[in-house]
N, C-alpha and C positions, 0 to 999 in steps of 0.2 A: 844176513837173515833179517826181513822185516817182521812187523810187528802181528803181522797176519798168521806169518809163518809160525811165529812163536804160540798166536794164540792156538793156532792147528795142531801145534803139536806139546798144547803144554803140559798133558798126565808125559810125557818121556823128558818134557826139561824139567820137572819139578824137583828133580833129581840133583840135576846139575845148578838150579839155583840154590838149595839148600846144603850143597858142598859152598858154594861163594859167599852167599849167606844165611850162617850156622843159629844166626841170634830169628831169623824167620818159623814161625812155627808152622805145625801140618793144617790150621786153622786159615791163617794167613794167606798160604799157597791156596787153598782153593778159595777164597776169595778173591784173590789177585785173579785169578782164571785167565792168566796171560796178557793181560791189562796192561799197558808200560805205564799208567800213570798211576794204578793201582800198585804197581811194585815200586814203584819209586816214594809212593807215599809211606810203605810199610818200612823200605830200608831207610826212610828220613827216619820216621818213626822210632825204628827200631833199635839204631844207631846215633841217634839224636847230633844227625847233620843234615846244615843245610836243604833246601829244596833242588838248587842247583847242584851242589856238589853230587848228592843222590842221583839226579838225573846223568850228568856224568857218568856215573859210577854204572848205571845200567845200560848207557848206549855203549860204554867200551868193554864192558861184557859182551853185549850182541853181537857187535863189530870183531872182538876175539873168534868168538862163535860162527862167524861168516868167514873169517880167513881161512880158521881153521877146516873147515867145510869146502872150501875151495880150492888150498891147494892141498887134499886130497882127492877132489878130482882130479889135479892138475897130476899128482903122481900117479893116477891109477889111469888117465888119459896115455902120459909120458910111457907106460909099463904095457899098452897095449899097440902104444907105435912101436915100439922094440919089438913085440913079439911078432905081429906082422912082417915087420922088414928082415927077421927069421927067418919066418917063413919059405921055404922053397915056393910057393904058389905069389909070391909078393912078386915076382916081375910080372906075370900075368893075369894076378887078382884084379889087376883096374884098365887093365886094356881093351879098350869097349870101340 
C-alpha cells in the first residue's frame, strides 16, 4: 500500500491507525489527512520517539497492511482456481 493509496482511503484507515495508535486523538487523524510525514510527526510527537524510529514504525504498519491485502488476494485468487478446475465445464472453458 502506497502513500497515495492510503491518502484515498484514509476516513476507512482512520480506524485502523487509531487501534496502532491509541495515544493519536480524533483531532490529529484529520489533520494528518493521510500525510505519512504528518503521521509520523504526530506518532514522534505523541509518543516522544525518535524521527527515525517513528518513520519506521509507520512504513512497517503500511507494509503489514500491503501483505496483508495481498495475500488475500492471493487466497481468494487460489479459491477461484479450485473452483474452476471443479468445474465440469473446466476442460472446455478455454478451448478456443
Amino acid at each position: 500500500m502506497n502513500w497515495d493509496q492510503v491518502s484515498g482511503q484514509w476516513k476507512q484507515l482512520k480506524g485502523k491507525v487509531k487501534q496502532k495508535w491509541g495515544n493519536l486523538t480524533d483531532d490529529d487523524l484529520d489533520k494528518i489527512e493521510g500525510k505519512r510525514e504528518q503521521l509520523v510527526g504526530k506518532v514522534q510527537q505523541r509518543y516522544g520517539i525518535a524521527k527515525g524510529g517513528a518513520g519506521k514504525n509507520v512504513d512497517k504498519w503500511t507494509n503489514a497492511r500491503k501483505d496483508r491485502i495481498l495475500n488475500a488476494l492471493r487466497a481468494v485468487e487460489h479459491r477461484i482456481k479450485s473452483v474452476l478446475a471443479a468445474s465440469p465445464l473446466a476442460s472446455t472453458a478455454y478451448a478456443c
